[in-house]
Backbone bond lengths (Angstrom), bond angles and torsions (degrees), N, CA, C in turn:
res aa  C-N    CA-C-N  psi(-1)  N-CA   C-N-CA  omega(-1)  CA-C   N-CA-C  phi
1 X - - - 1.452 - - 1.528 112.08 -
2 X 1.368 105.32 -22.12 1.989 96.85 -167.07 2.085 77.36 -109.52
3 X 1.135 118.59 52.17 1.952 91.87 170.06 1.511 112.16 -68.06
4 X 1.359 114.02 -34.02 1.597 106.88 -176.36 1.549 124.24 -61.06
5 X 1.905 103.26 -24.30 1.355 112.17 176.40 1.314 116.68 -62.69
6 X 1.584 105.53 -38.52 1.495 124.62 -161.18 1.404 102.99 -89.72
7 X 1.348 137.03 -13.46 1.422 136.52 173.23 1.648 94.92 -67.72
8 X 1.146 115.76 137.87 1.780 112.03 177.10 1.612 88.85 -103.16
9 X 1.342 121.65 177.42 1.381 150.55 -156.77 1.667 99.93 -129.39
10 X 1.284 99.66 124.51 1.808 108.05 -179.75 2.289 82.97 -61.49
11 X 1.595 91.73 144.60 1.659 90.70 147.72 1.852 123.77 -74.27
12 X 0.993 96.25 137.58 1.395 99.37 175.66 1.708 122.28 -140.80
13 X 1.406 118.80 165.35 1.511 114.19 -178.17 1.870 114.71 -69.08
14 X 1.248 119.49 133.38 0.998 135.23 161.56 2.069 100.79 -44.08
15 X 1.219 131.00 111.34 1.297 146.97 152.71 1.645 113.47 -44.42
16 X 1.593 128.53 -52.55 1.638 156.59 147.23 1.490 109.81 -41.06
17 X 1.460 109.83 -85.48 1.545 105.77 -179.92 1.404 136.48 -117.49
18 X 1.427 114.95 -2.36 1.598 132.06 127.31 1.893 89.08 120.51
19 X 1.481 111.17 -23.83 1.713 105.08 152.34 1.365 111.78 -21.57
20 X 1.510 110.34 150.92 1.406 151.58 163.65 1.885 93.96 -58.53
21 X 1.183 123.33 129.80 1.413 125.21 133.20 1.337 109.18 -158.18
22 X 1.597 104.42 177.87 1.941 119.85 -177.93 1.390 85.80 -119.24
23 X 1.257 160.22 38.86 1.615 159.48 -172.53 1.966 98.36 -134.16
24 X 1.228 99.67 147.47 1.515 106.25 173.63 1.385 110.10 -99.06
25 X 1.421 124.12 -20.35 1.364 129.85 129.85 1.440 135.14 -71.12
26 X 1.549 135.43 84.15 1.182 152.25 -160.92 2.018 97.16 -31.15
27 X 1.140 108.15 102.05 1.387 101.08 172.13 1.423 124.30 -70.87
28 X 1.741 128.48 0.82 1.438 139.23 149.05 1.468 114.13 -49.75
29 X 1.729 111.00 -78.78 1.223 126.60 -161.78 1.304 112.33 -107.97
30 X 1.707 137.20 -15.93 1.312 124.32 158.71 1.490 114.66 108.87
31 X 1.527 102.21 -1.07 0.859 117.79 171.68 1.433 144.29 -97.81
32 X 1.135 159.11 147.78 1.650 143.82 152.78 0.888 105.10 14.00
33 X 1.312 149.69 142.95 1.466 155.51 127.31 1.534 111.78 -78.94
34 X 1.102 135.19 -61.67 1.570 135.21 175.12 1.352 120.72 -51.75
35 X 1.589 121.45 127.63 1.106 117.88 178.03 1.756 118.11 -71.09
36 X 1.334 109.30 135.92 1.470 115.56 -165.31 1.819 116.93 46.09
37 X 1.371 101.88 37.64 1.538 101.15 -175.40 1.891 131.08 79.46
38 X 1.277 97.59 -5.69 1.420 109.64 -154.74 1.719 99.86 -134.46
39 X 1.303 126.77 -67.39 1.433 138.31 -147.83 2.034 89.85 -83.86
40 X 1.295 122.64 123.56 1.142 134.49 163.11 1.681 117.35 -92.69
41 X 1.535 131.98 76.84 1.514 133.23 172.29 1.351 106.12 -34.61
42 X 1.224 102.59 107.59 1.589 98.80 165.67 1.223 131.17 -94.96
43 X 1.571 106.88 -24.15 1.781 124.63 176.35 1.699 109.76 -171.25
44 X 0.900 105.83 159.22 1.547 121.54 172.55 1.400 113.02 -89.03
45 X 1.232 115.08 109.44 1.479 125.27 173.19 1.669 124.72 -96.31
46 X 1.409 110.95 -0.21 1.328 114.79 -162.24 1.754 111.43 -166.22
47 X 0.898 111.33 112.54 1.683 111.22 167.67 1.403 116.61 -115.54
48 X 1.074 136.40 116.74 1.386 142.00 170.35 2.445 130.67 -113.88
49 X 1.037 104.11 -173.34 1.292 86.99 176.45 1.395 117.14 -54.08
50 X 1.350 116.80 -37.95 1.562 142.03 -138.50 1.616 111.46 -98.44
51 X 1.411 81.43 -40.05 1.604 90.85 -161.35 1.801 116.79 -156.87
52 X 0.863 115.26 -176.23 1.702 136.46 165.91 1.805 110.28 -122.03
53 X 1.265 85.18 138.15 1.875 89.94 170.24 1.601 92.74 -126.90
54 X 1.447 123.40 163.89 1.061 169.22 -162.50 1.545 137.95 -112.87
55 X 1.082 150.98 147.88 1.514 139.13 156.30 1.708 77.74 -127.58
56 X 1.459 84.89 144.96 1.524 102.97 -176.93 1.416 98.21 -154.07
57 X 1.281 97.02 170.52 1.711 115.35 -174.69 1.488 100.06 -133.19
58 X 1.802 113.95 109.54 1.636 123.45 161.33 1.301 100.61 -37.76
59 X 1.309 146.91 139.91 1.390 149.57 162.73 1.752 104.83 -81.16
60 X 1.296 102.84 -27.89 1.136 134.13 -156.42 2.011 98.73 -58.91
61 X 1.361 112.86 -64.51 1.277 156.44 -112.37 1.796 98.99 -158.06
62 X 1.008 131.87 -36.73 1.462 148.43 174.72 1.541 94.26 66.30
63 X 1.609 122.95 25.37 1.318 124.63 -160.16 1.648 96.49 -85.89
64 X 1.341 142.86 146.45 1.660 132.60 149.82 1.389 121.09 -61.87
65 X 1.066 115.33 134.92 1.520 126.70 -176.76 1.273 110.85 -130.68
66 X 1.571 123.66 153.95 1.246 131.77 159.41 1.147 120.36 -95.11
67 X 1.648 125.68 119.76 1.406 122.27 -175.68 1.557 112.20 -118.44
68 X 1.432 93.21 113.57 2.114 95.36 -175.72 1.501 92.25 -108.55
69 X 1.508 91.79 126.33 1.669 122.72 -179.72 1.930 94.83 -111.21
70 X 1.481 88.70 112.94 1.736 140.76 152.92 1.162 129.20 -58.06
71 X 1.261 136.78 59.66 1.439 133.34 175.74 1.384 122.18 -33.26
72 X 1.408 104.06 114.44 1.820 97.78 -155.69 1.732 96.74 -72.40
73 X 1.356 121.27 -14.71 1.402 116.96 -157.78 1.296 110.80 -79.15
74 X 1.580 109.17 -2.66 1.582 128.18 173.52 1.404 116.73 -72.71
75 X 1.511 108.17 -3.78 1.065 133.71 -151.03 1.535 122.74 -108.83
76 X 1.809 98.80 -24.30 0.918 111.68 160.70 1.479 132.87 -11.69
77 X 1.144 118.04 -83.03 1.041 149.69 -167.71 2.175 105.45 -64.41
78 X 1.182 112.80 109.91 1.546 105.58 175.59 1.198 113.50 -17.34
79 X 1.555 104.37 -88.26 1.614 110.50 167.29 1.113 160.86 19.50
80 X 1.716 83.24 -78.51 1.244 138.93 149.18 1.748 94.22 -38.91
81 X 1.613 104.58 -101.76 1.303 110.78 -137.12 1.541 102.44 -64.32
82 X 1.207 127.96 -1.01 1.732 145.30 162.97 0.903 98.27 -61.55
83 X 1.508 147.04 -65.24 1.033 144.90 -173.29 1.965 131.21 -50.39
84 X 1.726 91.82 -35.57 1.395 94.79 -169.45 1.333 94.26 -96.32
85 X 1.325 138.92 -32.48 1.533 124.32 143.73 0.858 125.42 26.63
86 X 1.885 78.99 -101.51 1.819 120.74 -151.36 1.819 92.72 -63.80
87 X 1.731 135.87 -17.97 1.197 147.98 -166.93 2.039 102.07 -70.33
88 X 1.233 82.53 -47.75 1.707 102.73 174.77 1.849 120.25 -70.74
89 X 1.333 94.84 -51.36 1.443 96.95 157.97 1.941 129.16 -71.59
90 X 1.308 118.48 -33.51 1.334 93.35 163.54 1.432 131.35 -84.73
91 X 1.488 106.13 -13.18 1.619 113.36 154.58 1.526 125.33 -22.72
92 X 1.915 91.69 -60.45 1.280 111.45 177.24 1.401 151.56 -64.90
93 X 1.658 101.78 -10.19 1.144 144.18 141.79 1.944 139.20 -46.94
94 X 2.089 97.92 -36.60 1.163 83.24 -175.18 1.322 99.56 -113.23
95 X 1.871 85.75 178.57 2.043 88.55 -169.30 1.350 94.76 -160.41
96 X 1.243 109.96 84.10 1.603 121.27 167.14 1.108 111.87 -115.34
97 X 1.784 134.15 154.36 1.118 107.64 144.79 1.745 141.31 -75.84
98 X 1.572 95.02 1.73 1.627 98.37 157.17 0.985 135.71 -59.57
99 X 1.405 130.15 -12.64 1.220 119.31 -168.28 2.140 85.12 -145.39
100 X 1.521 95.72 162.84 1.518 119.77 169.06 1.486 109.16 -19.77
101 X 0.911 122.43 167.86 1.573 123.62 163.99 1.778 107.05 -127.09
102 X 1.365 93.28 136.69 1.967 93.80 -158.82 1.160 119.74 -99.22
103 X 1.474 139.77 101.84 1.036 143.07 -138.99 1.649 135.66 -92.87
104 X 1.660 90.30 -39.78 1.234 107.00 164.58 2.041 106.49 173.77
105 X 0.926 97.80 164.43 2.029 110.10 174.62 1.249 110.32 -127.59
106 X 0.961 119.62 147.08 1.563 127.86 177.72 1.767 113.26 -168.81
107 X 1.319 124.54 138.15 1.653 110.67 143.44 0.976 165.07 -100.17
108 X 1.195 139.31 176.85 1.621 134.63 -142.73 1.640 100.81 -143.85
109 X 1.589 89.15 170.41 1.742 89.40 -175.97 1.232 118.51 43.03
110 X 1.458 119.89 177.60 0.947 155.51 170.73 1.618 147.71 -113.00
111 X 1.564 137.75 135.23 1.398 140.36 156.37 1.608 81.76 68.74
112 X 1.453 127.29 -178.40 1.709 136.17 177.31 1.745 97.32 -23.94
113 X 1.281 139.10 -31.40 1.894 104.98 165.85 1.036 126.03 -109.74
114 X 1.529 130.50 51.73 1.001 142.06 -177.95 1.744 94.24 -95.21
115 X 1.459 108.90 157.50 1.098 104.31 -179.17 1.913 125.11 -160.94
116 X 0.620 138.60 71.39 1.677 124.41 -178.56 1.393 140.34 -18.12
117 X 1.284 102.07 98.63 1.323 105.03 -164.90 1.666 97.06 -116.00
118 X 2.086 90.49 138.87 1.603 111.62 164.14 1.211 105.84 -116.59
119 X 1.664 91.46 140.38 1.478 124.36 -178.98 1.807 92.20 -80.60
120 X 1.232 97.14 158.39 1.841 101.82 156.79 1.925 93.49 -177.15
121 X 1.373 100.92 164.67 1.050 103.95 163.70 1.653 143.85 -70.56
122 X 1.336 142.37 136.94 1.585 128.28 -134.19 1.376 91.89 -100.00
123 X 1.562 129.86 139.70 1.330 135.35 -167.79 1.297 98.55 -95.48
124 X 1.475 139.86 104.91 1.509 119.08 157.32 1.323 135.21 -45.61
125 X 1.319 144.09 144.68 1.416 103.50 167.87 1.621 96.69 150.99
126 X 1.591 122.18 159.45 1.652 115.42 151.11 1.494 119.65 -97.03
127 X 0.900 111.46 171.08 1.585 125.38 -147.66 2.009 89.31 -103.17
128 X 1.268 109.97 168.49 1.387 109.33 -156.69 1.880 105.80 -81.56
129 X 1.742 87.88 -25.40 1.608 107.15 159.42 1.318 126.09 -37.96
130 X 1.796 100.69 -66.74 1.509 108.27 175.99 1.615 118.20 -66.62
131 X 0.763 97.81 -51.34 1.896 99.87 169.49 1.193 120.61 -26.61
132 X 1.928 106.85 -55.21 1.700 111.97 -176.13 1.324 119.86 -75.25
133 X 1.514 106.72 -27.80 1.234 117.11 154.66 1.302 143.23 -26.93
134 X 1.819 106.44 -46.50 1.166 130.84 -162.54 1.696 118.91 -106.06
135 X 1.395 109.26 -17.19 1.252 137.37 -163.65 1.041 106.13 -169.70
136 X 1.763 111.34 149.93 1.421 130.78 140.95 1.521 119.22 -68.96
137 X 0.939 141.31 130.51 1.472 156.49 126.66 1.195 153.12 7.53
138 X 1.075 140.05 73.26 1.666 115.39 -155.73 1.163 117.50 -74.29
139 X 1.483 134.56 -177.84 1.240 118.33 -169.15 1.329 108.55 -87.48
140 X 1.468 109.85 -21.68 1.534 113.42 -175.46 1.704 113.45 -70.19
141 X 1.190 119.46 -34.10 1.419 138.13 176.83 1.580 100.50 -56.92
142 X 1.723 110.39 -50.85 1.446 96.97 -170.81 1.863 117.29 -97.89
143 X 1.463 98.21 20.74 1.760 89.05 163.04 1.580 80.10 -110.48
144 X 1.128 144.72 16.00 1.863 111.07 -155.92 1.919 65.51 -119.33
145 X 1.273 142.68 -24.81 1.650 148.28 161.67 2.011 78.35 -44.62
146 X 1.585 94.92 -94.34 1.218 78.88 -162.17 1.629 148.65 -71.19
147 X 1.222 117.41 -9.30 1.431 112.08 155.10 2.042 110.90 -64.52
148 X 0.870 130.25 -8.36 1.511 120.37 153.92 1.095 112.82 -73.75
149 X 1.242 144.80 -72.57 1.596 155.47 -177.67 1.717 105.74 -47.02
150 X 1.316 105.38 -22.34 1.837 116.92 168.55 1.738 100.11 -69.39
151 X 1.219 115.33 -60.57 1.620 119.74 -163.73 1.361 98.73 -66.52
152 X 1.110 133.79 -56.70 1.368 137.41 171.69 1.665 117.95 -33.75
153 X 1.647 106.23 -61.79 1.311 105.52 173.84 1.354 121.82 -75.64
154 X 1.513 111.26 -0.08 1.717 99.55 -178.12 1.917 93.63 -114.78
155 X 1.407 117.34 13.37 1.371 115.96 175.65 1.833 103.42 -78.55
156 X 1.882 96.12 -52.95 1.112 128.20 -160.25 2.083 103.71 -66.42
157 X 1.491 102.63 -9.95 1.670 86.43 -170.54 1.629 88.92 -128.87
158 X 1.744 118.54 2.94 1.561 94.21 146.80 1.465 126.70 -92.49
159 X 1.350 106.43 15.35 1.297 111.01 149.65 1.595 124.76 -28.98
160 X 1.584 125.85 152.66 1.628 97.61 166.33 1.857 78.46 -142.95
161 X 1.280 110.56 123.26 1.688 116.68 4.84 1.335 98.40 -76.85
162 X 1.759 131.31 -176.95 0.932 139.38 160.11 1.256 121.67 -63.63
163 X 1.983 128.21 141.84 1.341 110.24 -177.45 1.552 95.92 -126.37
164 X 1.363 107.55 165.66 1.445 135.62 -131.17 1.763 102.44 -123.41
165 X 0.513 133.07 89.75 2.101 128.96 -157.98 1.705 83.25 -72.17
166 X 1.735 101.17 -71.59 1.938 102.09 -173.30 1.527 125.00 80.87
167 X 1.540 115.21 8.77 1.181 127.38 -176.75 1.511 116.47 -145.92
168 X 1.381 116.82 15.82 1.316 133.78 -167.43 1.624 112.10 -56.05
169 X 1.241 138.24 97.70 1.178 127.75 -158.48 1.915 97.43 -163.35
170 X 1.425 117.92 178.34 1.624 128.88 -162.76 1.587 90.21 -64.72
171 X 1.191 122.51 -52.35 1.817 132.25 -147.25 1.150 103.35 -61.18
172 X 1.830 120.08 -38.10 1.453 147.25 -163.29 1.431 116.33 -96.92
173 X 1.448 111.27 18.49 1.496 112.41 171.52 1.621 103.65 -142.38
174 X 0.857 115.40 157.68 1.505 124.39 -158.09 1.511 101.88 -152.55
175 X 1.859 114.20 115.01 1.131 99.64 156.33 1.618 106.84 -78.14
176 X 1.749 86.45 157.54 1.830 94.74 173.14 1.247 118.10 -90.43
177 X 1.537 117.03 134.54 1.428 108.26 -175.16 1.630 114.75 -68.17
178 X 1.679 118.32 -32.83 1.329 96.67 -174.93 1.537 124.62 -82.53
179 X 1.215 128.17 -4.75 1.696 127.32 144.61 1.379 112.36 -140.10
180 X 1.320 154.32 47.70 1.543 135.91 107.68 1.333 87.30 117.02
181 X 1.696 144.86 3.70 1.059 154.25 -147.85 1.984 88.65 -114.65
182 X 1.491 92.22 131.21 1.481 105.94 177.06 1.349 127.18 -83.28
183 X 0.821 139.75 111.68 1.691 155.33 -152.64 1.873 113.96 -108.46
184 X 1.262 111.30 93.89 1.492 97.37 179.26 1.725 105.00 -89.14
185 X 1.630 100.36 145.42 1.594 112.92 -161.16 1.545 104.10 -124.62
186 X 1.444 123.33 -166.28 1.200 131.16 -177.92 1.757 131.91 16.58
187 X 1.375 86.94 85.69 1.583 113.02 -178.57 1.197 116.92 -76.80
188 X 1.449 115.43 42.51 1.700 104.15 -161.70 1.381 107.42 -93.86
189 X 1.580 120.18 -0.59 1.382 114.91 -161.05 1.857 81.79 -124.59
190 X 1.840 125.83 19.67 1.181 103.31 -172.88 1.480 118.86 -70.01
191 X 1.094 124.18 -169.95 1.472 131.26 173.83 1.428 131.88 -163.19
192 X 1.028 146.86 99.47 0.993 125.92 -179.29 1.706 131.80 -82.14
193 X 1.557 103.96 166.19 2.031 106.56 -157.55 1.677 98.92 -69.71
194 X 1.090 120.17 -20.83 1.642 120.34 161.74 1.779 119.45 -65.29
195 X 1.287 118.50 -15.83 1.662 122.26 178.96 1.609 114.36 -97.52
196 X 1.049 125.29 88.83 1.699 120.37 -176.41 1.541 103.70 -97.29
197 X 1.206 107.71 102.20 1.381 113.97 -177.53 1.372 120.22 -96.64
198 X 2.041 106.29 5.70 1.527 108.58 175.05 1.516 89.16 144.59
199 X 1.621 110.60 -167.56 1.219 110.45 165.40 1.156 127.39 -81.10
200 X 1.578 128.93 135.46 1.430 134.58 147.21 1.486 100.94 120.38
201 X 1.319 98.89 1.60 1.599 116.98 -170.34 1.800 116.15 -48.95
202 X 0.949 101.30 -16.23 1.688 124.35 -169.31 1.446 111.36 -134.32
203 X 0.981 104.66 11.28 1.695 111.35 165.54 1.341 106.31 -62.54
């Protein structure tokens, strides 16, 4: 009769005050625990200039998601907040299975912690880093690496306009754990050939 009592709750980050709890009411601050009601932080997978990403659990869907939180105050600035946008909108655009699948954007908080957060789907897997780390390579492994990261980048620039990843590197590829298939991730520096934000912008 009590199974729901007896199911325990993964710990996860407070969304409000960024504390540890297993409560959907933050037992720190009293507040929400789920981001926008729905997204459960379970850990930090990623820190960058820009932002933080997430592994999270849809509550919704009990599906895993990746949630990269946007400092809206970056945002300040027109430009600026054009920029981290247009980041959300060409997300929304792609549809490979190379890369994440993009779920949705929305914001959160409020006044200096308000923030923009993208949903995408959560990549299982080690990163091309950990791999080399762990092992040497065969040669066949690293053209069959790169003829994937080929289809991907020539999916991604018949785009129209064409889009621009610009961060292509070991950290940013992920084999997938459920079939061995290479996944390029974290678009935070993407761009597309329609955005000229100056020189080198598309380097």
């Amino acid at each position: 009769l009590q199974c729901q009592m007896e199911a325990e709750t993964e710990m996860h980050i407070c969304a409000d005050c960024g504390e540890r709890t297993d409560q959907d009411i933050c037992t720190e601050c009293g507040a929400p625990s789920l981001l926008q009601g729905r997204y459960r932080l379970l850990e930090p997978v990623g820190h960058g200039a820009h932002g933080r990403t997430y592994r999270a659990e849809d509550a919704e869907s009990g599906r895993e998601v990746a949630v990269k939180e946007l400092p809206w105050r970056l945002g300040d600035d027109p430009a600026q907040r054009r920029k981290l946008l247009r980041e959300a909108e060409i997300l929304r655009q792609i549809d490979h299975p190379g890369t994440p699948d993009y779920i949705g954007h929305f914001f959160a908080g409020s006044g200096r912690h308000s923030s923009l957060c993208i949903v995408q789907s959560y990549v299982a897997g080690k990163t091309l880093l950990e791999l080399a780390k762990e092992q040497r390579m065969e040669q066949a492994e690293v053209w069959r690496i790169a003829e994937q990261l080929l289809e991907i980048l020539t999916y991604l620039h018949s785009l129209s306009p064409p889009v621009i990843h610009r961060d292509i590197k070991p950290a940013n590829v992920i084999r997938r754990d459920a079939d061995g298939a290479y996944v390029l991730i974290d678009f935070g520096a993407v761009r597309d050939a329609a955005t000229r934000d100056g020189p080198g912008t598309c380097s």
